[in-house]
C-alpha positions as CSV (number, residue, x, y, z in Angstrom):
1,X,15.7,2.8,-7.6
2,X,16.7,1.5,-4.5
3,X,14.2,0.3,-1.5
4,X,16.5,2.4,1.3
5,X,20.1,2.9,2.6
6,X,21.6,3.4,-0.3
7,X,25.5,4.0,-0.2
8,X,24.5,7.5,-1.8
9,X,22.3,8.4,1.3
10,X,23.4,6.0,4.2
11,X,21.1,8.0,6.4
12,X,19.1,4.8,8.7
13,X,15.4,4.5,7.9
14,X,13.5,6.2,10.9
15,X,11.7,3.3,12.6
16,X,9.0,4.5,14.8
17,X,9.3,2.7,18.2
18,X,6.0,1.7,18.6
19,X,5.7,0.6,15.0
20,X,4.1,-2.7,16.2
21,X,1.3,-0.6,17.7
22,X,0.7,1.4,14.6
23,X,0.3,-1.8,12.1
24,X,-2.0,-3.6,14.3
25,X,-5.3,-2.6,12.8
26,X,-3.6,-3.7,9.4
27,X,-3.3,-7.3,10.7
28,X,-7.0,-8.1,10.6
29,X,-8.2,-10.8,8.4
30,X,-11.4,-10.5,6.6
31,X,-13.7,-13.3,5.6
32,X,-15.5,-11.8,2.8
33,X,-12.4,-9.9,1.0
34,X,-10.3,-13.7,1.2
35,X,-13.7,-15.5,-0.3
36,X,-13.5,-12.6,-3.1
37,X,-10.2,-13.3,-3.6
38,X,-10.7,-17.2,-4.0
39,X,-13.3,-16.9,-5.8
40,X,-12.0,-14.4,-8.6
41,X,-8.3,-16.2,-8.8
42,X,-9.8,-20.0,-8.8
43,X,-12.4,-19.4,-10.9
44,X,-10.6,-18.2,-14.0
45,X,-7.9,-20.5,-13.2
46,X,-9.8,-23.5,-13.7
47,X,-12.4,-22.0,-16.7
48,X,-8.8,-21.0,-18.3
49,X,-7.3,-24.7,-18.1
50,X,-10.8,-26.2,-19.7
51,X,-9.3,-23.0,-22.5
52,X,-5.9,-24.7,-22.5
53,X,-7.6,-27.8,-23.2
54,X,-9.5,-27.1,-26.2
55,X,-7.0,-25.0,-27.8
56,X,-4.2,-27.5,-27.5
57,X,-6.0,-30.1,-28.9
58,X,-5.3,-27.6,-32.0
59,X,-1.9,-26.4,-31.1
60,X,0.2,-26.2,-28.7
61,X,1.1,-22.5,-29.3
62,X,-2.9,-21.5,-29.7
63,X,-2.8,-22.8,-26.4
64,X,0.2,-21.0,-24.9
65,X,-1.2,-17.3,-24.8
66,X,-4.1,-18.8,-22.8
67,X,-1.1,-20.2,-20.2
68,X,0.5,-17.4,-20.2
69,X,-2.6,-15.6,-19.0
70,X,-3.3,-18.6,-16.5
71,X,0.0,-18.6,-15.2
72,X,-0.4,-14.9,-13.8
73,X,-3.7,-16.2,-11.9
74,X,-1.9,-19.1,-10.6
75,X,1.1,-16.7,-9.2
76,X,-2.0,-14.8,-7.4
77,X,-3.1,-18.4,-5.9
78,X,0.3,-19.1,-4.8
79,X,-0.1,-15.6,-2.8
80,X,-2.8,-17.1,-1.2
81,X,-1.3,-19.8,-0.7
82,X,1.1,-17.6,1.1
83,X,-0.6,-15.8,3.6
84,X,-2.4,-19.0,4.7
85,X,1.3,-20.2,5.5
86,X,1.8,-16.9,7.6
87,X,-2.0,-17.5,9.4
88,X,-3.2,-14.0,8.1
89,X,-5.6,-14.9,5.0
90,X,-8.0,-15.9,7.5
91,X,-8.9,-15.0,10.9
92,X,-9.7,-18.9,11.3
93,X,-6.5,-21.1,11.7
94,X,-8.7,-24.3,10.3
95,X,-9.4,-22.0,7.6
96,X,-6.3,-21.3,6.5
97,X,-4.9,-24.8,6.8
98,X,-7.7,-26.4,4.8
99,X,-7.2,-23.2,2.1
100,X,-3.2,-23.7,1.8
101,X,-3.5,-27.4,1.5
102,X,-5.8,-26.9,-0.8
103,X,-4.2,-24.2,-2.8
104,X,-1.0,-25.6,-2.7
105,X,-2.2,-29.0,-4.4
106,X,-3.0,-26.4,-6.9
107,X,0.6,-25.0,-6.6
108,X,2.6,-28.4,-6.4
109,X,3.7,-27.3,-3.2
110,X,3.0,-29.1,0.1
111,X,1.8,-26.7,3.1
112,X,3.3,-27.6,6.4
113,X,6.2,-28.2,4.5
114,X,6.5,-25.0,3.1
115,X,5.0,-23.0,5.6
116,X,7.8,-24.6,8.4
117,X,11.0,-23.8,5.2
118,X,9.2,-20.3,4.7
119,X,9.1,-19.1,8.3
120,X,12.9,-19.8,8.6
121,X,13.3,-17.2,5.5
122,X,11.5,-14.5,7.2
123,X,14.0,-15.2,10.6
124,X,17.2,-14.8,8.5
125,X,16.6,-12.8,5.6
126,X,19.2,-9.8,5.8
127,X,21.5,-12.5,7.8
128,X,24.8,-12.9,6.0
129,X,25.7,-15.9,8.7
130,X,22.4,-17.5,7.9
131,X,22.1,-17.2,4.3
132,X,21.1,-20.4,2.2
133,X,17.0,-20.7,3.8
134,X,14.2,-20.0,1.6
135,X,16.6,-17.5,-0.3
136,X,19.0,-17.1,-3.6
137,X,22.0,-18.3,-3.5
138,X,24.7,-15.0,-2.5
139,X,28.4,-15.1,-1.9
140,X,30.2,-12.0,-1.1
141,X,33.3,-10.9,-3.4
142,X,35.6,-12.4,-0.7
143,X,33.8,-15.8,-0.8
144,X,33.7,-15.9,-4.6
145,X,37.3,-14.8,-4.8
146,X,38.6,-17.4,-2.4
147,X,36.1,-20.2,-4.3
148,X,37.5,-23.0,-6.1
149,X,37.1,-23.0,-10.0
150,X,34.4,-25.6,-10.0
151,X,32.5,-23.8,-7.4
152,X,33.0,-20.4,-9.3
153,X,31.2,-22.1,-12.5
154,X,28.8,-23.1,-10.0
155,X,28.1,-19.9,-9.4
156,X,28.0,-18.0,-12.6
157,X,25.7,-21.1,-14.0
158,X,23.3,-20.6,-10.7
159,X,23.0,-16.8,-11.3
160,X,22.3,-16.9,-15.2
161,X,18.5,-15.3,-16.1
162,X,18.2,-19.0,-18.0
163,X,19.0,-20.9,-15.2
164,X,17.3,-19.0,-12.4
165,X,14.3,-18.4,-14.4
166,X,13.4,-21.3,-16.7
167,X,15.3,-23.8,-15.6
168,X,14.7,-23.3,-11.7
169,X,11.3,-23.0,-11.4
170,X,11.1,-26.4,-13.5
171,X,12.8,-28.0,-11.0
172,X,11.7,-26.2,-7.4
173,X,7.9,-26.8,-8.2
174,X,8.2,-29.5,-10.2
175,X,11.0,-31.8,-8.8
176,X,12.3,-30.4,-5.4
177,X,8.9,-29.8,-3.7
178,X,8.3,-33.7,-4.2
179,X,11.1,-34.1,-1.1
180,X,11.4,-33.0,2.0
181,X,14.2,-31.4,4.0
182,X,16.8,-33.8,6.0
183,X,15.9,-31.6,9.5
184,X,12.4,-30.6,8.9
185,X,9.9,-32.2,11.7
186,X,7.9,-35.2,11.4
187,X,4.6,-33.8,10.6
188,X,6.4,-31.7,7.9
189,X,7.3,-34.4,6.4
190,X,4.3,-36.4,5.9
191,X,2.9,-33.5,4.4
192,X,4.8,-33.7,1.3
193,X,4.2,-37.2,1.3
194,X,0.6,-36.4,1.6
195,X,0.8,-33.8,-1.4
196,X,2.6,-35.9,-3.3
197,X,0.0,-38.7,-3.4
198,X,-2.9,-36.1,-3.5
199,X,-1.1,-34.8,-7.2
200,X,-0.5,-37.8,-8.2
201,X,-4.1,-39.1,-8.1
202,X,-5.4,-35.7,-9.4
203,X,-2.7,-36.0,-12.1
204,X,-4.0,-39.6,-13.1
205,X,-7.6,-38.6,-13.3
206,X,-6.7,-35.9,-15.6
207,X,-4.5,-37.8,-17.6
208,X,-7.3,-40.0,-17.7
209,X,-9.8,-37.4,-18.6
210,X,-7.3,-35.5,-21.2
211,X,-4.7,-37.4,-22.2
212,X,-1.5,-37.9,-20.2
213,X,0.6,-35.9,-23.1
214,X,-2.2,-32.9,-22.8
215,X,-2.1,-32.8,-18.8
216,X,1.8,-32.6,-18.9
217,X,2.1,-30.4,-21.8
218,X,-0.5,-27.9,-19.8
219,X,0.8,-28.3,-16.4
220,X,4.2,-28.2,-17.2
221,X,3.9,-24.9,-19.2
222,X,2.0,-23.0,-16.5
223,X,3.8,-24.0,-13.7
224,X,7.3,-23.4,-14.9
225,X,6.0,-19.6,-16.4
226,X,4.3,-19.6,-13.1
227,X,7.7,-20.1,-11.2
228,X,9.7,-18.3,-13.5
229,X,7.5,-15.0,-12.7
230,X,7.8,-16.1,-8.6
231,X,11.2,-16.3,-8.8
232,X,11.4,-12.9,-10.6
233,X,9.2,-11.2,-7.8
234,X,11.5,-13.0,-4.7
235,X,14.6,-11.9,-6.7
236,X,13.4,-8.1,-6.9
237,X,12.3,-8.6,-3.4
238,X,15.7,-9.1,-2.1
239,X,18.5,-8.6,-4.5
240,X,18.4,-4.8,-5.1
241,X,21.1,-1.8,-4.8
242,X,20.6,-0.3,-1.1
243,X,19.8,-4.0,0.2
244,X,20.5,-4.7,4.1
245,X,23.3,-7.7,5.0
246,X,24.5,-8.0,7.8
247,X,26.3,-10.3,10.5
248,X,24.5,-12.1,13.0
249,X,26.0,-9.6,15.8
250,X,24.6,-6.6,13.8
251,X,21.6,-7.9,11.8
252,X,17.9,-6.5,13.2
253,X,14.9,-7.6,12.6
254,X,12.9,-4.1,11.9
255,X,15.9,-3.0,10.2
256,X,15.8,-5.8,8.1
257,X,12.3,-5.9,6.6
258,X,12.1,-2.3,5.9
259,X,15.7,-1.9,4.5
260,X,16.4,-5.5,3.0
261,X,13.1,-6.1,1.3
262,X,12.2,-3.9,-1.7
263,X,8.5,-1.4,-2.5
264,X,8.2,-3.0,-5.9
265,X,5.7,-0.8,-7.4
266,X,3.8,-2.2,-10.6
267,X,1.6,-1.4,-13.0
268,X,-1.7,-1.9,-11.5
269,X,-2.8,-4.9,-13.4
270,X,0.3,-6.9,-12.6
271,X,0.3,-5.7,-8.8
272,X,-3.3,-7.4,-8.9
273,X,-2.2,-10.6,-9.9
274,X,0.9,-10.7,-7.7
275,X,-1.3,-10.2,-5.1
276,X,0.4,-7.3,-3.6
277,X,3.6,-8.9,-2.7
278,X,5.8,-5.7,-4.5
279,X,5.0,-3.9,-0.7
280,X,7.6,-6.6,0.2
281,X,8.2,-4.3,3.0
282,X,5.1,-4.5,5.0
283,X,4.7,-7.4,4.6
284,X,8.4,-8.7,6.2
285,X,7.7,-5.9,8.5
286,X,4.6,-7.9,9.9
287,X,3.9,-11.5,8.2
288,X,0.7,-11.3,9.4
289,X,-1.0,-9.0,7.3
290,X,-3.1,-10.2,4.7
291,X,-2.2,-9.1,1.0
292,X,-5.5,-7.6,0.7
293,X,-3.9,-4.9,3.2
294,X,-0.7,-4.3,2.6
295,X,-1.0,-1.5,0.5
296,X,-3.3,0.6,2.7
297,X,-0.7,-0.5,5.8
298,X,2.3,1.3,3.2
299,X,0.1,4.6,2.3
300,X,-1.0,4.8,5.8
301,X,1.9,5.4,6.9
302,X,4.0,6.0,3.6
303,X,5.1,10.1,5.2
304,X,5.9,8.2,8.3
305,X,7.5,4.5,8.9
306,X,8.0,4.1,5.8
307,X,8.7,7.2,4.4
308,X,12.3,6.8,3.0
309,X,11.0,3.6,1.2
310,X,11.9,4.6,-2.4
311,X,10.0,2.5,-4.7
312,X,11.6,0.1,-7.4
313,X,10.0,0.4,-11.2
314,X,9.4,-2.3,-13.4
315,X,11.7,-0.9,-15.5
316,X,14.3,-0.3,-12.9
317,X,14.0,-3.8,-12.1
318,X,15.5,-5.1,-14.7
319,X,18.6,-3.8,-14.1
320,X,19.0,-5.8,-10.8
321,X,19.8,-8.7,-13.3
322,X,23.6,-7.7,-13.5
323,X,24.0,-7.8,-9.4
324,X,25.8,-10.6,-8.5
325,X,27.8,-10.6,-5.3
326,X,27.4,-8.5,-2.3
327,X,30.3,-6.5,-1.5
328,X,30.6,-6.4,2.2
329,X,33.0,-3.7,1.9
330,X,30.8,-1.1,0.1
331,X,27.4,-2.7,1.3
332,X,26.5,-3.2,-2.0
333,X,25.7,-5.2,-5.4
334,X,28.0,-5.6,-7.7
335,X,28.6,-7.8,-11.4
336,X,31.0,-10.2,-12.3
């Protein structure tokens, strides 16, 4: 169940030296397999909402399965969405801006923005001095042992399925993305202006075209199922048994992506509309391969670089809901 290191077998993943060498041909973008991709995730997207349309003006709950459905397409956008942030979706760097604006209208989220917040997760992630960027909030046993009572409830409120699930992704896609961070640079902020004023005009031609209540009632249920099942994914990503932590003095960067982000391996259906995030891997190994090759980058090489990566179930996965703190002591997860 665990991605690698685990305290049962501490033995170090073997990291191939010249491992940036070997990944290279990976890194190639492809024109024609990200227009497939566009084209087969947009496309249903938008025939589903004019589904969600018809059927809510029926019921609300004839209309749910149909977001349910739509929600998984618009996780695989957001994917998109992502590798445009990380330059790899396509070869063009125009392209990818003009696709992750675009796709992240779609998303709620605002590009620059998120590309600038997302790159910071990808230099820290694994760093227990640099925790709190583009990550779920971790304390230690020490720190939650020596935090106040308040702080504590905090805590235990923060790391509840409800909260992080339901209630969070309401309010990151929702609420938060509508600001922009105190140190982020000028041009990052303007962008979140920008997509704010983009959804809101998109939002009042809707409302115009369906009915305020009908555009909320839609957008609202898709996104937060959307975000519920993101969240989900960057949890398992991250918050596994085996997971690397480390202090700024020790942390490494190879060590880090292929020991501190998880092989979730799905059922085939739901790997699809993920987008191929589970090799979570690979992917923090080298940002800049597209999700349309991630998984031949991981069998490539699966009896190699990565071949101590143990894979993480679906139903394995859901027992990563009782970890709560990281014991520094053990180098591990443990509850409450």
């Amino acid at each position: 169940m665990t991605s690698a290191g685990t305290p049962e077998d501490s033995t170090p993943v073997p990291r191939s030296k010249h491992w940036r060498r070997l990944i290279a041909p990976f890194q190639k973008s492809s024109a024609r397999r990200a227009a497939w991709q566009l084209l087969n995730s947009l496309i249903p997207y938008l025939l589903l909402w004019v589904g969600m349309v018809y059927a809510l003006a029926q019921s609300y709950w004839l209309m749910l399965p149909i977001a349910i459905l739509a929600s998984g397409f618009l996780v695989r956008i957001f994917i998109i969405f992502h590798d445009c942030g990380h330059e790899s979706f396509f070869a063009s760097r125009r392209a990818n801006h003009v696709t992750g604006a675009l796709t992240g209208l779609i998303t709620l989220t605002p590009y620059l923005h998120w590309r600038w917040h997302h790159a910071l997760h990808h230099k820290t992630a694994g760093d227990l001095d640099r925790r709190g960027v583009g990550d779920i909030w971790t304390l230690t046993v020490e720190e939650y042992l020596k935090a106040s009572r308040r702080k504590r409830f905090g805590y235990r409120l923060a790391r509840h399925p409800a909260i992080l699930f339901v209630v969070a992704p309401f309010y990151i896609f929702v609420l938060a993305q509508r600001l922009h961070s105190g140190i982020a640079p000028p041009r990052e902020r303007r962008s979140v202006h920008l997509t704010n004023l983009a959804i809101a005009s998109a939002a009042l031609a809707l409302s115009t075209l369906i009915g305020f209540r009908a555009f909320v009632s839609i957008q609202l249920t898709v996104s937060t199922i959307a975000g519920g099942a993101g969240i989900w994914l960057f949890y398992v990503q991250h918050q596994f048994q085996g997971a690397y932590w480390q202090r700024t003095d020790e942390w490494n960067y190879t060590a880090a992506a292929l020991e501190g982000s998880s092989f979730y391996k799905l059922p085939g259906i739901l790997q699809w509309f993920s987008g191929n995030i589970g090799f979570h891997h690979v992917h923090h190994l080298s940002p800049r391969i597209p999700n349309y090759n991630l998984q031949r980058c991981h069998e490539t090489y699966s009896l190699s670089l990565f071949e101590r990566i143990t894979p993480i179930t679906l139903l394995c996965s859901l027992r990563l809901l009782s970890y709560r703190l990281w014991d520094e002591a053990s180098h591990e997860f443990v509850g409450f």
